[in-house]
KOLDREN-338277 format. One record per atom (N, C-alpha, C): residue number from 1; atom name; x, y, z. Coordinates in steps of 0.001 Angstrom, whole numbers, plus 500000, padded with zeros to 6 digits. Each point is the difference from the previous one (the first is absolute). Layout:
BEGIN
- resi,name,x,y,z
- NUM,CA,X,Y,Z
...
//
This chain:
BEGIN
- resi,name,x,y,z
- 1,N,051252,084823,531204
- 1,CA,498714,500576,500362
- 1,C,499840,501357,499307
- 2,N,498939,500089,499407
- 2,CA,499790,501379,499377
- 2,C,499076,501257,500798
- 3,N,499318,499139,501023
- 3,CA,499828,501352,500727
- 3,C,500761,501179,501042
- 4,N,499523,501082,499680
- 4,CA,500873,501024,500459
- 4,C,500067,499898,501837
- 5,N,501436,500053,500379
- 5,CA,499879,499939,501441
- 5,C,500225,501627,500543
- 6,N,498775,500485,501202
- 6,CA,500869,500901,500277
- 6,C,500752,500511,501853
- 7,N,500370,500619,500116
- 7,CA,500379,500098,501456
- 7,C,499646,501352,500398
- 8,N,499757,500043,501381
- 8,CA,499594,500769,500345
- 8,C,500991,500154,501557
- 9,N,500962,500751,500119
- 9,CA,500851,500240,501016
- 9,C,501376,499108,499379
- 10,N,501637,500365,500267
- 10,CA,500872,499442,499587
- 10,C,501312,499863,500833
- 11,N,499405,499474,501190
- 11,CA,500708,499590,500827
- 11,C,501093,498255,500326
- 12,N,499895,500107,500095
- 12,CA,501470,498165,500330
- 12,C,499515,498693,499327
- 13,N,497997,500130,500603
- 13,CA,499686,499054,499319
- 13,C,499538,499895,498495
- 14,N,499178,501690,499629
- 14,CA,500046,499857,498605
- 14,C,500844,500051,498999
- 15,N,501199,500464,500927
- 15,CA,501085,499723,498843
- 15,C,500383,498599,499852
- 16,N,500151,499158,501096
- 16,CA,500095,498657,500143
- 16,C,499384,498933,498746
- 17,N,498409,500410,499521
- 17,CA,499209,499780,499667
- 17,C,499994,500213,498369
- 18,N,500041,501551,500183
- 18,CA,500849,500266,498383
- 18,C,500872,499303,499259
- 19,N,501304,499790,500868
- 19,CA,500827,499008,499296
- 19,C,500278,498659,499946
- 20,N,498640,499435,500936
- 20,CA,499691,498818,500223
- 20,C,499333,500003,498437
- 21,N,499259,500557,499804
- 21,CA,498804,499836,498430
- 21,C,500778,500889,499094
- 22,N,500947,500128,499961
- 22,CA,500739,500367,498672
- 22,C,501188,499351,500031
- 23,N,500562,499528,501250
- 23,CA,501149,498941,499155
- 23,C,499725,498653,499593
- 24,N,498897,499470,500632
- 24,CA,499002,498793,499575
- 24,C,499779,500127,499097
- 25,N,499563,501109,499544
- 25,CA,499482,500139,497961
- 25,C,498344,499720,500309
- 26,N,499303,500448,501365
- 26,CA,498301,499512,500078
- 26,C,499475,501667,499019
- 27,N,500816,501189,500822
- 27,CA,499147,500612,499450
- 27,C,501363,500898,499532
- 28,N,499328,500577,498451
- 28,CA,501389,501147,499731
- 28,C,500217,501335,500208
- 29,N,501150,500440,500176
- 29,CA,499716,500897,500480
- 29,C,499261,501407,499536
- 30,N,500086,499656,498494
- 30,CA,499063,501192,499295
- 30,C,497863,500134,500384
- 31,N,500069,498387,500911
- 31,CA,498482,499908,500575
- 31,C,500177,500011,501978
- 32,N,500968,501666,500066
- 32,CA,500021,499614,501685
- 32,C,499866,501531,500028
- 33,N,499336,500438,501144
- 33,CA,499851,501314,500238
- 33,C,500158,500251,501788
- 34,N,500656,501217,500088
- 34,CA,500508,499904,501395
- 34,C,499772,501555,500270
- 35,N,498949,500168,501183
- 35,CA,499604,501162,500333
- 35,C,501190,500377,501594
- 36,N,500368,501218,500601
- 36,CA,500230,500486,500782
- 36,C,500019,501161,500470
- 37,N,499998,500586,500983
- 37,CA,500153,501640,500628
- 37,C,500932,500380,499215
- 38,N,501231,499439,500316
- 38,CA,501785,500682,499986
- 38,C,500264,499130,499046
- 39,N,501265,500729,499365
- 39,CA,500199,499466,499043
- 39,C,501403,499075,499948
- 40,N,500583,500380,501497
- 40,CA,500946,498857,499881
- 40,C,500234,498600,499661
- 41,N,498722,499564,500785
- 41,CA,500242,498472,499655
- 41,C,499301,499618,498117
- 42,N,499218,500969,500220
- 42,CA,499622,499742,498090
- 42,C,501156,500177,498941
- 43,N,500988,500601,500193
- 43,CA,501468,500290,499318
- 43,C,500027,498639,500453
- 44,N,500582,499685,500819
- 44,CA,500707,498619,500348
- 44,C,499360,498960,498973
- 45,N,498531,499874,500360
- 45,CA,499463,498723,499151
- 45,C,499857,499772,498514
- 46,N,500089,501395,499469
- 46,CA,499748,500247,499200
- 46,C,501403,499792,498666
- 47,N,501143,500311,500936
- 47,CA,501012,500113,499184
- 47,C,500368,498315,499958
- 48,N,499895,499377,501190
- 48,CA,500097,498427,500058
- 48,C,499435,499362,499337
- 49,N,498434,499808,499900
- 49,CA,499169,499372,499223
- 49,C,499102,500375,499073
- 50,N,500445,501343,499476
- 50,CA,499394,500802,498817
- 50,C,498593,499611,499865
- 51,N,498502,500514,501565
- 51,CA,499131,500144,499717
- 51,C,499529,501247,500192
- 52,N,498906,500645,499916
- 52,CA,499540,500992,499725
- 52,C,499577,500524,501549
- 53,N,500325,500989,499956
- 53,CA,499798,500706,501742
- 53,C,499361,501148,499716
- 54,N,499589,500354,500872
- 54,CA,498821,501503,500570
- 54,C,500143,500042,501412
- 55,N,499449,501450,500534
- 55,CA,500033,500288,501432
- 55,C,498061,500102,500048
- 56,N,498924,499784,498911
- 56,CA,499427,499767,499468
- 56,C,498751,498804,500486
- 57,N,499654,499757,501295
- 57,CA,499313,498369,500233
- 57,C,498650,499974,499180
- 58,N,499352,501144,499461
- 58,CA,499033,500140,499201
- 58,C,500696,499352,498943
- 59,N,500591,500555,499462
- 59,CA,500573,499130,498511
- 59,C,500046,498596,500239
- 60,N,501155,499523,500967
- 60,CA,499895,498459,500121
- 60,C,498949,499420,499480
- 61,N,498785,500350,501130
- 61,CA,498613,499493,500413
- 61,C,499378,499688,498190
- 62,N,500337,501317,499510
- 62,CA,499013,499908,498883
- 62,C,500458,499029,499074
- 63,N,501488,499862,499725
- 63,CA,500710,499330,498940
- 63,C,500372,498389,500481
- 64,N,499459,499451,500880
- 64,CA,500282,498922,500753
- 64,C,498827,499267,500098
- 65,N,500584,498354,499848
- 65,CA,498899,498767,499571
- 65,C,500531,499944,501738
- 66,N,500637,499349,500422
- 66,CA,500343,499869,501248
- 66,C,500647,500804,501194
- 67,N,499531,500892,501039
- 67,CA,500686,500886,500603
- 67,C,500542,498835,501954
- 68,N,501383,500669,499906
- 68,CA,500291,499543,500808
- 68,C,500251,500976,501313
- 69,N,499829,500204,500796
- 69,CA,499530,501349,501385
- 69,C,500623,499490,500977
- 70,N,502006,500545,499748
- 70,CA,500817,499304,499830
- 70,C,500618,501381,501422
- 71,N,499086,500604,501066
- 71,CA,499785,500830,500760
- 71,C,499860,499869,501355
- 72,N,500489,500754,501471
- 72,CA,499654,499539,500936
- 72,C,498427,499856,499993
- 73,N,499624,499042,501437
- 73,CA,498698,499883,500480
- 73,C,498980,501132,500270
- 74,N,500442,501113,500473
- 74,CA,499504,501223,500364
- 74,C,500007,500538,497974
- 75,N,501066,500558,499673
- 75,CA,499243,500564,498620
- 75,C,499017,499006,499031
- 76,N,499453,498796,500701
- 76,CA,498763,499552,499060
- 76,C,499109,500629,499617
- 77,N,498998,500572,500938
- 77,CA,498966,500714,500111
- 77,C,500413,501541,498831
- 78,N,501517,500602,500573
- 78,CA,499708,501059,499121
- 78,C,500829,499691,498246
- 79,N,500298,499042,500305
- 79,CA,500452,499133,498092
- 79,C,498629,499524,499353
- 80,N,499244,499473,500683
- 80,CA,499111,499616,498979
- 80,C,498606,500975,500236
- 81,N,499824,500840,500974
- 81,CA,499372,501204,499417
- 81,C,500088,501113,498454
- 82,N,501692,499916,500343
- 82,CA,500252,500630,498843
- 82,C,500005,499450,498249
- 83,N,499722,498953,500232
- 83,CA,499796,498980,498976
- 83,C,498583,499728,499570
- 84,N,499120,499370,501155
- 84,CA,498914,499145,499533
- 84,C,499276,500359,498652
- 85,N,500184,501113,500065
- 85,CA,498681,500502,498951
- 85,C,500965,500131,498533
- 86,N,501377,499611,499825
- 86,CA,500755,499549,498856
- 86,C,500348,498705,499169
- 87,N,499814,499105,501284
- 87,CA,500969,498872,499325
- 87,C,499088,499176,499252
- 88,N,500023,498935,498850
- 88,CA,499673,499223,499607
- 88,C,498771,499345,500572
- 89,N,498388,500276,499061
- 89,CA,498731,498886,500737
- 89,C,500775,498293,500406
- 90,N,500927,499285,499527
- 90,CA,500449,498849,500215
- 90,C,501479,499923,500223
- 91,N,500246,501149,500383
- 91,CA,501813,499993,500744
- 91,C,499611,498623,501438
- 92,N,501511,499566,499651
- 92,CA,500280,499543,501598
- 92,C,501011,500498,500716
- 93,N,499368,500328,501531
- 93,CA,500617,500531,501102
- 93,C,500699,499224,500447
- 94,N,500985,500157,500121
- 94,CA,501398,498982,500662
- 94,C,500396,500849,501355
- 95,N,499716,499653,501604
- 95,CA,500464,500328,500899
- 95,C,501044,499838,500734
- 96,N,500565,500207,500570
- 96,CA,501366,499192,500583
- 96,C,500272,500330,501643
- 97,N,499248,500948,500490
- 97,CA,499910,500356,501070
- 97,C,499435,499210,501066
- 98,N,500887,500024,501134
- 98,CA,499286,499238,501270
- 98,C,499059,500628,500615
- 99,N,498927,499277,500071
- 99,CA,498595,500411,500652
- 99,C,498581,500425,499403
- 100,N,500404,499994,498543
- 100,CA,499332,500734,499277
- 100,C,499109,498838,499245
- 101,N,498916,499656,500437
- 101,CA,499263,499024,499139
- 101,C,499382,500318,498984
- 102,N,499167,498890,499579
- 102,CA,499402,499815,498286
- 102,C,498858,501545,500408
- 103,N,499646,499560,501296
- 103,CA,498496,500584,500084
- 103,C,500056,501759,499789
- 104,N,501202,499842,501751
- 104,CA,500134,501625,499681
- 104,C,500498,500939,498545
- 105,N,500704,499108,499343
- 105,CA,500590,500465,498759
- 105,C,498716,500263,499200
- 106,N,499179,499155,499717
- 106,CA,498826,499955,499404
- 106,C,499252,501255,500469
- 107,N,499901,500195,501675
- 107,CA,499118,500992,500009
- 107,C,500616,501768,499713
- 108,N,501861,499856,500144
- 108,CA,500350,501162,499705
- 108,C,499599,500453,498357
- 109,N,499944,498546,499205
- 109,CA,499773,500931,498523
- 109,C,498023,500135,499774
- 110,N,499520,499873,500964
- 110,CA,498562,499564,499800
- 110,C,498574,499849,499082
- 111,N,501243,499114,499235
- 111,CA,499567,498739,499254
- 111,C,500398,498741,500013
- 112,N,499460,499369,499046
- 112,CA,500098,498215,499889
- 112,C,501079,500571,498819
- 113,N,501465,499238,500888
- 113,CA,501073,499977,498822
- 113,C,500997,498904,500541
- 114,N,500888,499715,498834
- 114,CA,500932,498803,500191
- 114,C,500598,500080,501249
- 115,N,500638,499147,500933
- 115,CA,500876,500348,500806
- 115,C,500898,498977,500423
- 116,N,501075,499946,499502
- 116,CA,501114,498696,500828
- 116,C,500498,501211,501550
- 117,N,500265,498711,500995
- 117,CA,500573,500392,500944
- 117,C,501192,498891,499950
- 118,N,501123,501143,500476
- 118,CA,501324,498786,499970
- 118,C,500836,500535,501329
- 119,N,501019,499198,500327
- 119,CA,500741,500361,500484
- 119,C,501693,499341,499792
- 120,N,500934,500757,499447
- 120,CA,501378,499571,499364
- 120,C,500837,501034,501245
- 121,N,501004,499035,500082
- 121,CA,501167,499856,501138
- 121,C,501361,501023,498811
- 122,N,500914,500535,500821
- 122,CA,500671,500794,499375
- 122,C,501425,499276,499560
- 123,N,499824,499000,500126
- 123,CA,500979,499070,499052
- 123,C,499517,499970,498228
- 124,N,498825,500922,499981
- 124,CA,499639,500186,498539
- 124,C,501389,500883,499633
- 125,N,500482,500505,500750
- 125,CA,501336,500857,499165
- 125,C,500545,499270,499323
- 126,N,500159,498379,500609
- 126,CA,501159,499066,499641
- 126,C,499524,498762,499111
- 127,N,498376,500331,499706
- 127,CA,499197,499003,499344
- 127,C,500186,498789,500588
- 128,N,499631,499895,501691
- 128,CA,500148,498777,500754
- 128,C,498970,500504,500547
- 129,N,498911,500602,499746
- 129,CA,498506,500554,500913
- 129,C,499255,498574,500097
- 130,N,499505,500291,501314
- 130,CA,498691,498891,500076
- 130,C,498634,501293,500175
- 131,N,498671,499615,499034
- 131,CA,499225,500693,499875
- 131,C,498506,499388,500424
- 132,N,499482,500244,500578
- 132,CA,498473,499488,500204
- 132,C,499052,500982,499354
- 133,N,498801,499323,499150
- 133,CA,499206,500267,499000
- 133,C,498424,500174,500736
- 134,N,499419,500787,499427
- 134,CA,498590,499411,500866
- 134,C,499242,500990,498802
- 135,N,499016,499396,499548
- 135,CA,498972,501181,499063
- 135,C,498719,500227,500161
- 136,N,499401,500860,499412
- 136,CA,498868,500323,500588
- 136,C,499086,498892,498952
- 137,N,498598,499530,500355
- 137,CA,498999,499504,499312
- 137,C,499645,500356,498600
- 138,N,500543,500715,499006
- 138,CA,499534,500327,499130
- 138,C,501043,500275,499101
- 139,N,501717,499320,500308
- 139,CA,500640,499951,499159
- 139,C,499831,498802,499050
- 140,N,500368,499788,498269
- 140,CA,500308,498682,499688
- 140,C,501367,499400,500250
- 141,N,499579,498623,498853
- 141,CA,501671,499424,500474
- 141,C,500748,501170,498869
- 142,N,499351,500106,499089
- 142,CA,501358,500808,499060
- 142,C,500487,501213,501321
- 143,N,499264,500780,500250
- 143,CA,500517,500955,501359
- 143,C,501023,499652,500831
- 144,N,499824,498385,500887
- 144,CA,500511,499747,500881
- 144,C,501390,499304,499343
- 145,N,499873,499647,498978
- 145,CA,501518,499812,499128
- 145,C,500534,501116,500105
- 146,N,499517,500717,499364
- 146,CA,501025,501478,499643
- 146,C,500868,500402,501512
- 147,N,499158,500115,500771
- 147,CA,500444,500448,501459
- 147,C,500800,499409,500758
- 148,N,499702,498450,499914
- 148,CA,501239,498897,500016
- 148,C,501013,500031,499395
- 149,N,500245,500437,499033
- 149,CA,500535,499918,499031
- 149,C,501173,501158,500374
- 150,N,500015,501340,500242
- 150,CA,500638,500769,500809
- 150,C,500484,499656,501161
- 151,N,499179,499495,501112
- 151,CA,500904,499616,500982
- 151,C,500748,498795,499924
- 152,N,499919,499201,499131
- 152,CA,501093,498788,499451
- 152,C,501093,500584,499458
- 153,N,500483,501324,499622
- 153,CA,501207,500380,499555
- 153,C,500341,500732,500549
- 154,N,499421,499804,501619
- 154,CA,501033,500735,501508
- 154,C,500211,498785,500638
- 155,N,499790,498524,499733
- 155,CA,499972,499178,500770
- 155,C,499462,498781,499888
- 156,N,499280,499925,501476
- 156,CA,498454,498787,499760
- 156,C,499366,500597,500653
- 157,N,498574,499340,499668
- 157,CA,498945,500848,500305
- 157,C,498592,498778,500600
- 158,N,499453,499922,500441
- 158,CA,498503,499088,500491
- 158,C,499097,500886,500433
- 159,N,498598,499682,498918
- 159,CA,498909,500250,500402
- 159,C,499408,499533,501493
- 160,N,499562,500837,500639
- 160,CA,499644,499730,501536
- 160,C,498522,500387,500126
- 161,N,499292,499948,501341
- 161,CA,498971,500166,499683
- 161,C,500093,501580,500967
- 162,N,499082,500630,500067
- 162,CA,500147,501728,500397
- 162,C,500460,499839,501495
- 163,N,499249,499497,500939
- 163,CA,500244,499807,501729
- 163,C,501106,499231,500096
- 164,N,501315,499266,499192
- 164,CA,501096,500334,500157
- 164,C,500815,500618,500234
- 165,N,499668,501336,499293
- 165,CA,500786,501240,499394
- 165,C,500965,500610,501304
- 166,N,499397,500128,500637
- 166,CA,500375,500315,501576
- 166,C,501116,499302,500866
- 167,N,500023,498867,499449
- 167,CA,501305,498482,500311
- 167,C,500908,500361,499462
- 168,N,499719,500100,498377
- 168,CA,500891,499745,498904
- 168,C,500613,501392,500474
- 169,N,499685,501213,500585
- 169,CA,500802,501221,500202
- 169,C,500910,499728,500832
- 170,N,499239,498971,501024
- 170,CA,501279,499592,501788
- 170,C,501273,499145,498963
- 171,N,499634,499264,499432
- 171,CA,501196,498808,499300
- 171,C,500455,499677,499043
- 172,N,499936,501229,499609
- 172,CA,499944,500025,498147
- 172,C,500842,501860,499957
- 173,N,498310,500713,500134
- 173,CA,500513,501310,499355
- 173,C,500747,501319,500505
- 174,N,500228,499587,501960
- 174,CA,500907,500270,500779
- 174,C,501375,499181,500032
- 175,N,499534,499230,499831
- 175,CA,501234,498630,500912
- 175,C,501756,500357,499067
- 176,N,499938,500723,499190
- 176,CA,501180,500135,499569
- 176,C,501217,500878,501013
- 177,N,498993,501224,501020
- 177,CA,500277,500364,500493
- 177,C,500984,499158,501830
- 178,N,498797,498713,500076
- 178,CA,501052,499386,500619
- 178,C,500630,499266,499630
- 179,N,499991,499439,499008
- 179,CA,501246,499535,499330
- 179,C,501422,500671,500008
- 180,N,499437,500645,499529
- 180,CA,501673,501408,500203
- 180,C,500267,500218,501190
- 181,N,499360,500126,500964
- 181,CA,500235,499947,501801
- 181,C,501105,498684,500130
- 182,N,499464,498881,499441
- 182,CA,500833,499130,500647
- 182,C,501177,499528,499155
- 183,N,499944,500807,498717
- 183,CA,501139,499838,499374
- 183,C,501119,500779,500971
- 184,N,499159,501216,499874
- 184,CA,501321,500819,500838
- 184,C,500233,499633,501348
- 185,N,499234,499393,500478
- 185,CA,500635,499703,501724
- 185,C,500840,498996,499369
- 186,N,500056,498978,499137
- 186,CA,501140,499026,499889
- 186,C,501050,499841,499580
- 187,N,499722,501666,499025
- 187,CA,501169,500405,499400
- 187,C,500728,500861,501414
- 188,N,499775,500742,500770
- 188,CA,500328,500574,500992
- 188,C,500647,499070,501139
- 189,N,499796,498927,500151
- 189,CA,500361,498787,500355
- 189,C,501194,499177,499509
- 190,N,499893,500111,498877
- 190,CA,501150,499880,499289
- 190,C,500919,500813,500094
- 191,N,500015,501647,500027
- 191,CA,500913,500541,499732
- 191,C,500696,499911,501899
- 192,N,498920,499885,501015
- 192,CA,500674,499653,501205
- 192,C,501525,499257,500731
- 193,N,499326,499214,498445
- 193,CA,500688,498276,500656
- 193,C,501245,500484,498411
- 194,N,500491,501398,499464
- 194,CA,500969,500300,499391
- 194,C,499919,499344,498266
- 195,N,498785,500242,499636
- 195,CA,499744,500664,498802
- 195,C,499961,500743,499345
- 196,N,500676,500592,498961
- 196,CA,499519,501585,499669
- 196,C,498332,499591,498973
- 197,N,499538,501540,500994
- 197,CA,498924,499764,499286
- 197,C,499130,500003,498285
- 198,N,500936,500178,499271
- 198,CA,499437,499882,499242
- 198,C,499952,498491,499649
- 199,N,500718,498794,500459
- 199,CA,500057,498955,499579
- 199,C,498720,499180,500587
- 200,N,500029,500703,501393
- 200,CA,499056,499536,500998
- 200,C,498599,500334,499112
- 201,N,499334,500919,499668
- 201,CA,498954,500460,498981
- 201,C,500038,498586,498563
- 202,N,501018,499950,499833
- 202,CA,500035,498985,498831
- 202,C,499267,498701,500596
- 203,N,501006,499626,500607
- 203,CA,499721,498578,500680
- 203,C,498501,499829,500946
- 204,N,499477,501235,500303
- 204,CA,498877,499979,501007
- 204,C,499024,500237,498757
- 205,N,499697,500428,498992
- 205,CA,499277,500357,499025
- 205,C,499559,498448,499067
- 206,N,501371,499646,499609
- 206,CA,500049,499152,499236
- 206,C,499118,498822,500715
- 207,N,500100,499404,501083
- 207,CA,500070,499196,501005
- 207,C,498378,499715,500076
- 208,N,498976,501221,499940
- 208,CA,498794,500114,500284
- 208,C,499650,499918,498468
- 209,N,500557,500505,498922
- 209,CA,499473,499456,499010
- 209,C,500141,498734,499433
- 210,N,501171,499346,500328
- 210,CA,499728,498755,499697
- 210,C,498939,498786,500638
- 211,N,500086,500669,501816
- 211,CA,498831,498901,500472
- 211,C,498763,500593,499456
- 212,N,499752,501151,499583
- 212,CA,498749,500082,499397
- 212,C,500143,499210,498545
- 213,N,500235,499701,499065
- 213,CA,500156,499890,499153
- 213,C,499975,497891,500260
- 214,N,500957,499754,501301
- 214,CA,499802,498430,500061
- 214,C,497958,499950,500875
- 215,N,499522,500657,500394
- 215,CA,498666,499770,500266
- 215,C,499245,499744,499214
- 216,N,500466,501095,498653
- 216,CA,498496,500121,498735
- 216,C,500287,498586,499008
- 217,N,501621,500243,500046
- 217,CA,500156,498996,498336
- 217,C,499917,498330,501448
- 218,N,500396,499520,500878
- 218,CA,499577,498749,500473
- 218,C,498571,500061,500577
- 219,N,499085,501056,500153
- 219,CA,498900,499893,500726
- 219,C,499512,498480,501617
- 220,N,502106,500247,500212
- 220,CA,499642,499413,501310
- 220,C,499262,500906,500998
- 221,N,499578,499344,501214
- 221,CA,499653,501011,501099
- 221,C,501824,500878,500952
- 222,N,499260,500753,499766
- 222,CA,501481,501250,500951
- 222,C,500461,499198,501142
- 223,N,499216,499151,500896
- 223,CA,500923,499173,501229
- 223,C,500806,499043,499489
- 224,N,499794,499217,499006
- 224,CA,500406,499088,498944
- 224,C,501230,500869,499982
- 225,N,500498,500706,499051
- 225,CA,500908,500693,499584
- 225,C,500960,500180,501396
- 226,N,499249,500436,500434
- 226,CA,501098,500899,501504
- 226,C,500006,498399,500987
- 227,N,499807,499093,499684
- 227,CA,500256,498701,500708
- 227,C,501176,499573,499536
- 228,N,500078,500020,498349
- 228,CA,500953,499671,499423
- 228,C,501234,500957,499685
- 229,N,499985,500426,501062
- 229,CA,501650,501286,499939
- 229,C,499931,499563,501631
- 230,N,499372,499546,500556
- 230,CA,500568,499580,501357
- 230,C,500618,498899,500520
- 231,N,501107,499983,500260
- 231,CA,500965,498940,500488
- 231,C,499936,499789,501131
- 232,N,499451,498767,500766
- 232,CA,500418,499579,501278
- 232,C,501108,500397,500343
- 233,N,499384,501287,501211
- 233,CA,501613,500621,501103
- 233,C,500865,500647,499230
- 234,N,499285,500658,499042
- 234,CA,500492,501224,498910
- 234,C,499480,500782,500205
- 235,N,501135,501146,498987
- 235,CA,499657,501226,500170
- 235,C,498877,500393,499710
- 236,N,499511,499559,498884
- 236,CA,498122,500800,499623
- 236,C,499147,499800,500688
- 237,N,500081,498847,501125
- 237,CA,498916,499732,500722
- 237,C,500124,500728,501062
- 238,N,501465,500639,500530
- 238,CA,500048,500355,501386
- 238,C,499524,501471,499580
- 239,N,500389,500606,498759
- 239,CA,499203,501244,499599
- 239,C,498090,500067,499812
- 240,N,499382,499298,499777
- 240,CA,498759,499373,499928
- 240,C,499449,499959,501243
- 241,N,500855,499505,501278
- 241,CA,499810,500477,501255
- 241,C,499671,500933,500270
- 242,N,501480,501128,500016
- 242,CA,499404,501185,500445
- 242,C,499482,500867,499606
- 243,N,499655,499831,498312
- 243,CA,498700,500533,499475
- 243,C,498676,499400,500678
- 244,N,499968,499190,500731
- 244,CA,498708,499471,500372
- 244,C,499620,500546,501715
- 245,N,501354,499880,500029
- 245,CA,499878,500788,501685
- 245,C,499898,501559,500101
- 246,N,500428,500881,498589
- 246,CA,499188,501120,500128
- 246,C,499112,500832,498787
- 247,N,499115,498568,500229
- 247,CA,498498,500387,499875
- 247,C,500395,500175,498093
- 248,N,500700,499448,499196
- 248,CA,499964,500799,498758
- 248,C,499081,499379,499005
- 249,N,499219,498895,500183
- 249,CA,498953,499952,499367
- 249,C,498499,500621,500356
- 250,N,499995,500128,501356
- 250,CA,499080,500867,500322
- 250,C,499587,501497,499833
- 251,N,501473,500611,499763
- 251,CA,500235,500843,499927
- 251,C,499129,500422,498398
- 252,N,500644,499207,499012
- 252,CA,499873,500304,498852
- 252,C,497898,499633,499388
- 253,N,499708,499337,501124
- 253,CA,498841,499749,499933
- 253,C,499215,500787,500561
- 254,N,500695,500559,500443
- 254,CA,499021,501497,500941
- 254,C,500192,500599,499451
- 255,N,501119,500523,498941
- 255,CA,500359,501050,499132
- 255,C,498520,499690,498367
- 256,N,500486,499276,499733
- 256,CA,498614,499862,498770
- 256,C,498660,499876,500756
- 257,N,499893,499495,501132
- 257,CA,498680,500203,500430
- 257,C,499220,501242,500294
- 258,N,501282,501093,500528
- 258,CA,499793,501161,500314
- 258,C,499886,501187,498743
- 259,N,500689,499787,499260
- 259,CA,500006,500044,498198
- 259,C,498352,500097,499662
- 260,N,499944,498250,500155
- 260,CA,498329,499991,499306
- 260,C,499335,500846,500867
- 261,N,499504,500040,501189
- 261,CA,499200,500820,500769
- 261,C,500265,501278,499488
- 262,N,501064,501137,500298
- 262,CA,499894,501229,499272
- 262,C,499169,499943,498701
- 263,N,500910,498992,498979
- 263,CA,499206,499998,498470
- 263,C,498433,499672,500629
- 264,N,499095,499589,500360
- 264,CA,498936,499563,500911
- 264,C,499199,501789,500135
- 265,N,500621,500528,500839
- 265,CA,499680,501527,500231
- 265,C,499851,500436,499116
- 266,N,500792,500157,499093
- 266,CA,500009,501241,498587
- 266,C,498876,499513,498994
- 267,N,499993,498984,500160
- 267,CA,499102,499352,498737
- 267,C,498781,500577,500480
- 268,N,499616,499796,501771
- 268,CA,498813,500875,499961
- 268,C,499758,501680,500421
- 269,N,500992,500574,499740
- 269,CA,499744,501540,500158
- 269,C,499485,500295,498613
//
C-alpha cells in the first residue's frame, strides 16, 4: 500500500498495529508517521520499526492519507480539535475507540469526511486480533480495502454493520480480559492441586487456545465439541457439572451483556 499511515497517540494498541503493517510488508515503514506527547514510547517504536515520529499531531494530520486516533475516548474531542483544520480534504479517519461513533466523530471534525469505525482486541500485540469494521457512507471500495487491509495484519477482521459495535465491544473487544480471568483461576487451580505455576500458565493458556482454534478451523457448534470430551461418568462431565451449578455460563453472559450496555452509555454521551 502506498498510502501514508498516520497515528495519533502510541500506546499498546498502536504499537500493536505498527508492527502488525510493517512486518506484513502492507505499509513501509518509510510511509508511517507516529505522533505523541512523550517521547518514550516514540524511541521505542521508532528504533524497532524505523518509522518516523513527532510529539507533533499537527504534522501527522498534515502528512497522512490515513490517520489512525489511536487515543483514549475522552481525548477525542481535544485530538481532533487540534487537527481538523489540517488533515487531508480526503484523509481517512480510522477510530478505534469504544463509544465513539461515525456520527459523533463526524460532528467533532465538522465536516463531511471519511470515517472507519473499528474495534481490535489486544491480542493485536500477538497478531491474533479479532477486529470489527464499520464505515461511514461515503467511503469507496479502494478506501475500505486499504483499512482492511491493516487490520488483516493484526489478525481477522469482519465488516459489521454500526449498531453492532456495542456487542462486538461485550465479545470481542473486552472479552480478552475474561479470558485471562479464567485462565488464571485454572492455572491457580492447578497450582492447588501441586503444580508449580508456571507450568500451570502453560497448560491453562495453551488449552484455551487450542479449543479456540478447534471451533474456527472445524466450525462445529461449541456444545458439539464439549460433548465430545465428555465421557459417560467421567471426569469432564462431572467438571461441566459444577460449572453449571455455579452459574458459569450465566455468569459470563451477564459479563458481555453488561459490557455492551456500558459501551451502550458512552456511545451516547
Amino acid at each position: 500500500m502506498d498510502s501514508k499511515l498516520g497515528l495519533i497517540g502510541c500506546g499498546n494498541m498502536a504499537q500493536a498495529i505498527i508492527g502488525g503493517v510493517v512486518n506484513s510488508g502492507t505499509i513501509s515503514p518509510k510511509n508511517i508517521v507516529v505522533s505523541n506527547p512523550s517521547d518514550g514510547k516514540l524511541i521505542s517504536v521508532k528504533d524497532k520499526y524505523k518509522v518516523l515520529t513527532t510529539n507533533d499531531n499537527t504534522y501527522t494530520a498534515k502528512n497522512s492519507d490515513i490517520i489512525i486516533l489511536s487515543v483514549k475516548p475522552n481525548k477525542y474531542p481535544e485530538v481532533i480539535a487540534e487537527i481538523k483544520d489540517c488533515v487531508k480534504s480526503d484523509v481517512i479517519i480510522v477510530t478505534i475507540a469504544a463509544g465513539i461513533t461515525i456520527e459523533k466523530t463526524k460532528s467533532l471534525f465538522g465536516k463531511d469526511i471519511k470515517i472507519a469505525r473499528t474495534m481490535p482486541n489486544t491480542p493485536a500485540m500477538v497478531q491474533e486480533a479479532m477486529t470489527a469494521i464499520c464505515f461511514g457512507n461515503n467511503l469507496d471500495d479502494k478506501n475500505k480495502e486499504q483499512v482492511s487491509a491493516i487490520f488483516n495484519s493484526l489478525g481477522e477482521s469482519e465488516i459489521v454493520d454500526e449498531k453492532l459495535m456495542d456487542v462486538v465491544t461485550g465479545v470481542s473487544g473486552s472479552s480478552p480480559a475474561y479470558v485471562y480471568m479464567f485462565i488464571e483461576a485454572m492455572a491457580d487451580a492447578a497450582v492447588l492441586q501441586g503444580m508449580p505455576r508456571k507450568s500451570a500458565y502453560k497448560f491453562a493458556a495453551q488449552s484455551v487456545l487450542g479449543s479456540a482454534k478447534m471451533v474456527l478451523k472445524t466450525e462445529l457448534h461449541p456444545g458439539v465439541l464439549k460433548d465430545n470430551v465428555c465421557s459417560p461418568s467421567g471426569t469432564t462431565i462431572d467438571a461441566v457439572r459444577s460449572l453449571e451449578k455455579n452459574n458459569f455460563r450465566y455468569a459470563v453472559i451477564d459479563a458481555v451483556n453488561t459490557c455492551t450496555e456500558k459501551s451502550k452509555q458512552m456511545s451516547k454521551q
